[in-house]
C-alpha positions as CSV (number, residue, x, y, z in Angstrom):
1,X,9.9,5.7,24.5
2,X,8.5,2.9,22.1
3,X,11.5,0.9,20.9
4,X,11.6,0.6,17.2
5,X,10.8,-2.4,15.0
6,X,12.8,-4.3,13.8
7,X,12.3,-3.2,10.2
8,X,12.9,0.5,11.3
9,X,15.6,-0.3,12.6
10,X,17.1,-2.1,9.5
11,X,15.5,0.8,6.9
12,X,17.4,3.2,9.1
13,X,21.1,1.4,9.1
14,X,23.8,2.9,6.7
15,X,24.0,-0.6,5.0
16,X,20.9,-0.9,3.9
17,X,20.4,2.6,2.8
18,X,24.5,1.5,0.5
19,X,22.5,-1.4,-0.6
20,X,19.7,0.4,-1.8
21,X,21.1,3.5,-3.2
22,X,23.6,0.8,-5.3
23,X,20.3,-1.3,-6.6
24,X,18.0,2.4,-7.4
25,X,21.1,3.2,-9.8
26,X,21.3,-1.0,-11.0
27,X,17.6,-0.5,-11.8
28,X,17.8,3.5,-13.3
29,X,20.8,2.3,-15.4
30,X,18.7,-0.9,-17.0
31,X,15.8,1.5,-17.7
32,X,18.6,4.4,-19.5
33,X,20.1,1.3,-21.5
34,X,17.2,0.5,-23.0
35,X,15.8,3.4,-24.3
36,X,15.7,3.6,-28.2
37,X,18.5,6.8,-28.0
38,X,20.7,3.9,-26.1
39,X,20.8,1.4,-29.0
40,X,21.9,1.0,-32.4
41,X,19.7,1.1,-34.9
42,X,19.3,-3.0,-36.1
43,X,20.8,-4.2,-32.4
44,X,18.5,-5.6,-29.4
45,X,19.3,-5.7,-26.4
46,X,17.1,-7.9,-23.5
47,X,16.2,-6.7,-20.5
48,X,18.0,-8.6,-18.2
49,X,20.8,-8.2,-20.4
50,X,20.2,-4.3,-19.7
51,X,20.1,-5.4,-16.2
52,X,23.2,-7.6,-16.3
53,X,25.4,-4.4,-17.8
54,X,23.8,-1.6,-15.6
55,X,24.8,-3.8,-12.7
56,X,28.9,-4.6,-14.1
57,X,28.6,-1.1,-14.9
58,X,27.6,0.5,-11.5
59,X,29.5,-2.6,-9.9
60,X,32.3,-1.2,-12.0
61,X,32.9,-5.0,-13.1
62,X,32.9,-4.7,-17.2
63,X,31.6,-8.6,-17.6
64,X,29.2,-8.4,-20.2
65,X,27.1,-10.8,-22.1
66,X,26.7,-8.6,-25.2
67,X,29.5,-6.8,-27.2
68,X,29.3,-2.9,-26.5
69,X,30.5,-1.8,-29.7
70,X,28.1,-3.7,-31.7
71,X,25.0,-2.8,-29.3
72,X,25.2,0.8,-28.2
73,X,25.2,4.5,-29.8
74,X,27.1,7.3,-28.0
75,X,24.4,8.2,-26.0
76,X,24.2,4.5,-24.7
77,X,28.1,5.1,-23.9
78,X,27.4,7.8,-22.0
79,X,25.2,6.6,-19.8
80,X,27.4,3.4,-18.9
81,X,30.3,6.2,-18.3
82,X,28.0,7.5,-15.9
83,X,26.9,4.7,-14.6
84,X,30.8,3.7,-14.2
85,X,31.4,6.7,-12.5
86,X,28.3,6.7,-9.9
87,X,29.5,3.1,-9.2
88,X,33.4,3.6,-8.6
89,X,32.5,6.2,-6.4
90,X,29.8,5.1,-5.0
91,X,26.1,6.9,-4.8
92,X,26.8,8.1,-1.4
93,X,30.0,10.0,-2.0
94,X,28.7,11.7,-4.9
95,X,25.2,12.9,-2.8
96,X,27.6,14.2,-0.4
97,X,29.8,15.7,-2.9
98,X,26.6,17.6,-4.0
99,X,25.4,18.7,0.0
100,X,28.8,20.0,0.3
101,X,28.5,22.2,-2.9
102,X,24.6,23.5,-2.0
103,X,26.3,24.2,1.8
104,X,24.0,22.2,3.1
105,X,24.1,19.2,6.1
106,X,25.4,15.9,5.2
107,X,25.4,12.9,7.3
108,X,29.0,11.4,7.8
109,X,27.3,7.7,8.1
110,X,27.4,6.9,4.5
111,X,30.8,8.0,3.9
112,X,32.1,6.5,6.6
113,X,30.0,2.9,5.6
114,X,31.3,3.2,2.1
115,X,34.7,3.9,2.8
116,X,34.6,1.4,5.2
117,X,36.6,3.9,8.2
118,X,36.0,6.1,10.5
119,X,36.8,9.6,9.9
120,X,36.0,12.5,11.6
121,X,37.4,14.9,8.6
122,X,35.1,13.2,5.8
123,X,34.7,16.4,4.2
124,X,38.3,16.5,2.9
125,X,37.6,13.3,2.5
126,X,35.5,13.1,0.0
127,X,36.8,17.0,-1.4
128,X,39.9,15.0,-2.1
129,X,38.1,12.0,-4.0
130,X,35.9,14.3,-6.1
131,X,39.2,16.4,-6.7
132,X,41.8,13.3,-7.6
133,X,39.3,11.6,-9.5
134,X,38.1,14.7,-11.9
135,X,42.0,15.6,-12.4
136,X,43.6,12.0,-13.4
137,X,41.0,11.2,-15.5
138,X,41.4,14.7,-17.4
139,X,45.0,14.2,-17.5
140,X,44.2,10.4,-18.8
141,X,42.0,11.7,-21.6
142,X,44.6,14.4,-22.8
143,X,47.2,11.6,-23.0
144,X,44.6,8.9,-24.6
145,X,43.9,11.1,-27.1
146,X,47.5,11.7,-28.4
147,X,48.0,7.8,-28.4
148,X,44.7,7.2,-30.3
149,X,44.6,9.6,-32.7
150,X,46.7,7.9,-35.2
151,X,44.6,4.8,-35.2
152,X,41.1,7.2,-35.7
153,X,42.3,10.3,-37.3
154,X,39.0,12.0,-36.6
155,X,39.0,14.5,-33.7
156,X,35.6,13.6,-32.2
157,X,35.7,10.0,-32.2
158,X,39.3,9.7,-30.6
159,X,37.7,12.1,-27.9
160,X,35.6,9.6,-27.6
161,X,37.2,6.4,-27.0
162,X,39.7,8.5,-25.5
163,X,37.5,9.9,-22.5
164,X,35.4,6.4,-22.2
165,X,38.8,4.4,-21.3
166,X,39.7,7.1,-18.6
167,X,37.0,6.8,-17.1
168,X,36.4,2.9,-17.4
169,X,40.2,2.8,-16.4
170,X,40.0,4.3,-13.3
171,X,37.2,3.4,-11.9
172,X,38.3,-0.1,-12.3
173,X,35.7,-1.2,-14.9
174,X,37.4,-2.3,-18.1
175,X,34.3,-1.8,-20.1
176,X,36.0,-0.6,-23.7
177,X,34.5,1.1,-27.0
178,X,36.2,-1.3,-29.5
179,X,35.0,-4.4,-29.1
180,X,38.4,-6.4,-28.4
181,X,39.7,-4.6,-25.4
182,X,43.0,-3.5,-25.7
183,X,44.2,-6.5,-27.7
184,X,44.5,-4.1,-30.9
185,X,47.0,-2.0,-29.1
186,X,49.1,-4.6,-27.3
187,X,52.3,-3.4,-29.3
188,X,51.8,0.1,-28.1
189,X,53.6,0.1,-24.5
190,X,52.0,4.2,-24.4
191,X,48.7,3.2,-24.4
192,X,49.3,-0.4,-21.9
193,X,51.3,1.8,-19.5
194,X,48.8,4.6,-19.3
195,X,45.8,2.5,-18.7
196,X,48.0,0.5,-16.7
197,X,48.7,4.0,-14.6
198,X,44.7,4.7,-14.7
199,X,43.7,1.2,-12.8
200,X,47.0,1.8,-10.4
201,X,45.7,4.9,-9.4
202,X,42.1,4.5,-9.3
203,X,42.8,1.5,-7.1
204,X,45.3,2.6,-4.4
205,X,42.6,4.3,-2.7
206,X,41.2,7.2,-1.5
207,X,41.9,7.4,1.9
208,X,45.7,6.6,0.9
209,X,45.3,10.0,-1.2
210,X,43.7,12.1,1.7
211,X,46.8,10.8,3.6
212,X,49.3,12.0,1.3
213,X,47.7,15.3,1.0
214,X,47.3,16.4,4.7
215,X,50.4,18.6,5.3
216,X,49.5,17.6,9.2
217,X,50.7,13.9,8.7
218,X,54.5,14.0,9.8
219,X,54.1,10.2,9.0
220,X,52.3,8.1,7.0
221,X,49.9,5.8,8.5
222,X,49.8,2.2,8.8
223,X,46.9,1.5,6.3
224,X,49.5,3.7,3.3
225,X,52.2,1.9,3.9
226,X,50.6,-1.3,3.5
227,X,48.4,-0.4,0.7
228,X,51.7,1.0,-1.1
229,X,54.0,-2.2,-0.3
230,X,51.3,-4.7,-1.2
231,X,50.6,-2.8,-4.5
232,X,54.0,-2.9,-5.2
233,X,54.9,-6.6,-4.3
234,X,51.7,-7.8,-6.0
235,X,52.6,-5.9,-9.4
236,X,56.1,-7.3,-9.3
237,X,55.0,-10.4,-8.4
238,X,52.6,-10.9,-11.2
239,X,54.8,-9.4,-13.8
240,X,57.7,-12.0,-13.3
241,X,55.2,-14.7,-13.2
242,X,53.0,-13.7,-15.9
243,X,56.3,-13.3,-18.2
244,X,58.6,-16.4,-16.7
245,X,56.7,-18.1,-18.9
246,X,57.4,-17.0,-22.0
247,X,54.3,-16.7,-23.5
248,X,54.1,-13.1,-22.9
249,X,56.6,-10.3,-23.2
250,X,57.4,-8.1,-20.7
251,X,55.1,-5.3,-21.2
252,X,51.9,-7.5,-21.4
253,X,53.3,-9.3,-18.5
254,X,53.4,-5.8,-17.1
255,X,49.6,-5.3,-17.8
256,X,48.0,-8.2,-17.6
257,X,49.7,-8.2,-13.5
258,X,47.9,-4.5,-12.9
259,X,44.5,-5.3,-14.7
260,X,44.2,-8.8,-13.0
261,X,43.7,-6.3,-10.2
262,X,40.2,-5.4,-10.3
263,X,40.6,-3.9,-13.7
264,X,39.3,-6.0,-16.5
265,X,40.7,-4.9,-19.6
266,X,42.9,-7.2,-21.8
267,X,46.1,-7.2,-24.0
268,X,46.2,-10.7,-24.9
269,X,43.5,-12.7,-25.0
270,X,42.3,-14.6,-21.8
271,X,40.7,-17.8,-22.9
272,X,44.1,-18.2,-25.5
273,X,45.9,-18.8,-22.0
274,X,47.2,-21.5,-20.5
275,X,46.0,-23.3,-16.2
276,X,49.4,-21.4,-14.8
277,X,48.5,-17.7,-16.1
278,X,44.5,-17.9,-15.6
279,X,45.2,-19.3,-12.4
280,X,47.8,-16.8,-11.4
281,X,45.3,-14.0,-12.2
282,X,42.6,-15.8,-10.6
283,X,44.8,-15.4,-6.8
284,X,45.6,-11.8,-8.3
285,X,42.2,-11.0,-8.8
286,X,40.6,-12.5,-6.0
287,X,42.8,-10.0,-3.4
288,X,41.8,-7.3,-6.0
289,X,42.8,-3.4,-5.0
290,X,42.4,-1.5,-1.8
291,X,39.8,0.2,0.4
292,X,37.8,3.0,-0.3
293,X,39.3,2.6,-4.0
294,X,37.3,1.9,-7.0
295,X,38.2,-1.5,-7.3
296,X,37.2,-5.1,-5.6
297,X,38.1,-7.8,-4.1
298,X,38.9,-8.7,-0.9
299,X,41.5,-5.7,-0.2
300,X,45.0,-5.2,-0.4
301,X,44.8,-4.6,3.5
302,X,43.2,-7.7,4.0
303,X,45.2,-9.9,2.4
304,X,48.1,-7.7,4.0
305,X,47.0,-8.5,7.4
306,X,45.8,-12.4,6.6
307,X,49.5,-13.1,5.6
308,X,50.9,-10.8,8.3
309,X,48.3,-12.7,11.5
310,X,49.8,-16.2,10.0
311,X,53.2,-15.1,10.2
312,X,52.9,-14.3,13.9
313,X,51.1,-17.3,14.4
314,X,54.3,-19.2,13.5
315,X,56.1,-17.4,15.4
316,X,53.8,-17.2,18.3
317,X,53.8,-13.3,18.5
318,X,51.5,-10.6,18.1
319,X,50.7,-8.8,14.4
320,X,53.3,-6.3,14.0
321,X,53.8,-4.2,11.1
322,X,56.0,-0.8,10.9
323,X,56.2,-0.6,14.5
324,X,53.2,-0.8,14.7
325,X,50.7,-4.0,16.4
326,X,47.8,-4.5,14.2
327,X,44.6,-4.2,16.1
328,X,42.4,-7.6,17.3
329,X,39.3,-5.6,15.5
330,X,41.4,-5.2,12.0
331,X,42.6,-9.2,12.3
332,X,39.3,-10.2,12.9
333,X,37.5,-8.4,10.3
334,X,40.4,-9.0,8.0
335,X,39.7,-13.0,7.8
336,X,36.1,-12.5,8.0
337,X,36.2,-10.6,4.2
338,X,38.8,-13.5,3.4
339,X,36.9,-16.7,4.6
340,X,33.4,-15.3,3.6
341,X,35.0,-14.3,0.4
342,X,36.3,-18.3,0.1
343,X,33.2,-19.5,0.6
344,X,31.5,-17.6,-1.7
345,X,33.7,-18.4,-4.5
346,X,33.8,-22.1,-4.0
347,X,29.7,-22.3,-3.4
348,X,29.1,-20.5,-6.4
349,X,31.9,-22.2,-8.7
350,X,30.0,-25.3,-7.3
351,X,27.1,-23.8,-8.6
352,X,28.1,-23.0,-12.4
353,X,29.8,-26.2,-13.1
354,X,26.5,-28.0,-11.3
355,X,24.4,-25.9,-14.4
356,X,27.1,-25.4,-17.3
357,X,28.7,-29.1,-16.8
358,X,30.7,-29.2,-20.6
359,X,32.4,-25.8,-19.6
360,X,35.6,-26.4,-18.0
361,X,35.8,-25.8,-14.6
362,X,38.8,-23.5,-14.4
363,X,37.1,-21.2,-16.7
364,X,34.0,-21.2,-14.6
365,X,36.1,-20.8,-11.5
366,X,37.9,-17.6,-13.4
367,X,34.4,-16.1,-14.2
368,X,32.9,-16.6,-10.8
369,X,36.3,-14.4,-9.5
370,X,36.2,-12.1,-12.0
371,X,32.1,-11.4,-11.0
372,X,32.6,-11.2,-6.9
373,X,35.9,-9.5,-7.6
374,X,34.6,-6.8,-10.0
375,X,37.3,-7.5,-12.6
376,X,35.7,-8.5,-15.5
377,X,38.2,-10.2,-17.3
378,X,36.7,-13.4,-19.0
379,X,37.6,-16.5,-21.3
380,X,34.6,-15.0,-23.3
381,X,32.5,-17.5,-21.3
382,X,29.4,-14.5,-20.1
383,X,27.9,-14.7,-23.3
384,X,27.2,-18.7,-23.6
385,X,26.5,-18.5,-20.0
386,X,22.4,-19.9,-19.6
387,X,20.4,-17.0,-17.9
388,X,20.3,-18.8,-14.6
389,X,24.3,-18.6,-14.5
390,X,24.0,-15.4,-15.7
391,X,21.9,-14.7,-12.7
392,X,24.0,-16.2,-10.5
393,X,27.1,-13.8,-12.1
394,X,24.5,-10.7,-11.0
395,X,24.3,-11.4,-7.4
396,X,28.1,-12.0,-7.3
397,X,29.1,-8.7,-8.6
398,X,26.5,-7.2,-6.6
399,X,27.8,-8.4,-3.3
400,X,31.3,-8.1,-4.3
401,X,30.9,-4.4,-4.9
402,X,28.7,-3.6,-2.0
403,X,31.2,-5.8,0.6
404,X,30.2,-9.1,2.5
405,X,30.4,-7.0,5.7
406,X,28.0,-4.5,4.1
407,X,25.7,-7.8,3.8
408,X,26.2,-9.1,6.9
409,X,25.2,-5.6,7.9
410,X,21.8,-6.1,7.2
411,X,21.2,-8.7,9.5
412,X,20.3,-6.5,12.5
413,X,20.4,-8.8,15.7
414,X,21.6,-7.5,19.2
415,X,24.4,-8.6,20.5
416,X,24.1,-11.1,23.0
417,X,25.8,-10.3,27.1
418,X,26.6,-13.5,28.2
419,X,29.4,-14.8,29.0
420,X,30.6,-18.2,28.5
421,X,32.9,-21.0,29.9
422,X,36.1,-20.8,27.5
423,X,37.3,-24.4,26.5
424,X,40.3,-25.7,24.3
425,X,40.1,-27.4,21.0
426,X,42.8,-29.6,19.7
427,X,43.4,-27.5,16.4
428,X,45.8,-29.9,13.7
């Protein structure tokens, strides 16, 4: 039998067909945002700024160079809802999802790609995604709705806003229908808490959720408990930071530690902040959510088992963690994400303040995060950003949505069989 090309090869591997099935939405998305139903009636809107929001949208990011509110009708809303949902669950889960409901064969390659594990029950799988993510965001609407409605006293509008946050919330997006984020409602702990519930749960992860569910599991696995202790930590962590201080109460403190996580949206504004908190969310936001979540970043699980490998380096013993040795495939894929991840960030930081040199450098530094993270909090820099930097913020979301591995995926080269001479290094 003829071995196949090269190219066939590639066309046929699950990360290409990720990549591709993320950049035919990117491109569907920038064609439905442009459309004369889409836009306000006096507004423009470029094309590669279409292009630029389809891709935070799908990315589930919420950068944008343009204000929402002043650009786009409710139809144009819809669509970036949609496009927000497509993305946070990614195009794969959501063709399966449909399979499943015509009964007909679906491939298991995808899912397992995109939720980056292999599973051989990926029909609950994805059953319990489809399931958790219609319910919260219901329940998230219903209880949006009561907080809003005394600010819009109109039934349909609050809807709304109401339904747009949920969604944008818990999919990680933190695109928002006002214009100024949350910022209006940073007195109202209801609103900050439920959002702030919205981001947690959209970015603890689905596989955590299929865990919890299966009546089977006597015990948890590894992978829950470290998603749910990191989570934890993190949130705490950032709270007391944010709010030691003292230039922001508790409750902000509260949510500015869970949105830094992926999320995007703001209660206070980012560019009024001073080098300790924008740097503080820059670290939060570059470790981001967990896997097979709708957030970014390089993983809860990954920074989880970064810190955990450098521990037992110290003390000169193997990862252990609940009882449990972490695996040399997990470690090693684990600081691949991380030091890929680093180098990214630092070539393009290089690369913004080598194009936009009178911005200051933190600020680009905290944009460049936000992009390859998918946060999309800002020091309302995207807009004054030139189109080349712009560009550059494109590619980053891109890749940090699809995953570096995912990437480095597409670089289909066989694995070489020989084996060398080990030598020493003095390392220090």
């Amino acid at each position: 039998m003829a071995q196949r090309s090269k190219a066939g090869r590639l066309a046929s591997s699950a990360p290409f067909k990720i990549f591709m099935s993320f950049l035919a939405v990117i491109l569907a998305g920038t064609v439905l945002l442009k459309l004369p139903v889409s836009i306000r009636e006096g507004a423009s809107l470029s094309w590669f700024d279409s292009l630029f929001v389809s891709t935070s949208a799908v990315c589930v990011t919420g950068l944008t160079p343009v204000i929402l509110a002043d650009v786009f009708t409710p139809v144009g809303f819809f669509f970036i809802a949609l496009l927000v949902q497509v993305g946070g669950l990614s195009f794969a889960t959501f063709a399966a999802a449909f399979l499943l409901f015509l009964r007909r064969k679906a491939s298991s390659t995808l899912i397992v790609e995109s939720y980056g594990v292999a599973t051989k029950n990926w029909k609950n799988l994805v059953k319990v995604t489809m399931g958790i993510t219609f319910t919260v965001e219901l329940l998230g609407t219903i209880v949006l709705f009561l907080f809003f409605y005394p600010y819009f006293g109109s039934a349909v509008p609050t809807l709304g806003h109401a339904a747009f946050i949920a969604v944008s919330a818990f999919n990680n997006a933190g695109f928002d229908t006002f214009g100024t984020s949350l910022v209006t409602f940073n007195d109202n702990a209801g609103i900050l808490v439920t959002v702030a519930l919205l981001i947690i749960l959209g970015g603890l992860g689905f596989l955590v959720y299929a865990d919890l569910i299966d009546s089977r599991a006597r015990k948890f696995s590894i992978q829950t408990k470290a998603v749910v202790l990191t989570t934890v930590l993190l949130i705490v962590f950032g709270t007391l930071g944010f709010w030691v201080t003292g230039d922001i109460d508790l409750a902000n403190s509260f949510f500015q530690s869970v949105t830094a996580r992926t999320a995007g949206f703001e209660s206070v504004p980012q560019v009024e902040q001073g080098h300790y908190i924008l740097f503080l969310t820059v670290i939060l936001m570059f470790i981001g959510a967990s896997p097979g979540s709708t957030g970014g970043g390089i993983k809860t699980t990954t920074f989880f088992v970064v810190v955990l490998t450098f521990a037992s380096i110290i003390r000169r013993t193997n990862p252990v963690a609940f009882k449990r040795r972490i695996s040399g495939e997990s470690v090693n894929k684990a600081f691949a994400v991380f030091l890929i991840s680093i180098c990214i960030v630092c070539l393009s930081s290089l690369a913004l303040m080598a194009i936009e040199e009178e911005v200051n450098p933190l600020f680009l530094i905290y944009e460049v995060v936000s992009a390859y993270a998918t946060v999309g909090l800002s020091c309302a820099l995207t807009p004054s950003l030139t189109l080349l930097s712009r560009g550059i913020l494109i590619v980053l979301m891109f890749v940090g949505r699809v995953g570096p591995l995912t990437i480095a995926g597409l670089v289909d080269r066989k694995r070489e069989s020989v084996n060398y001479i080990e030598e020493s290094m003095n390392i220090g």
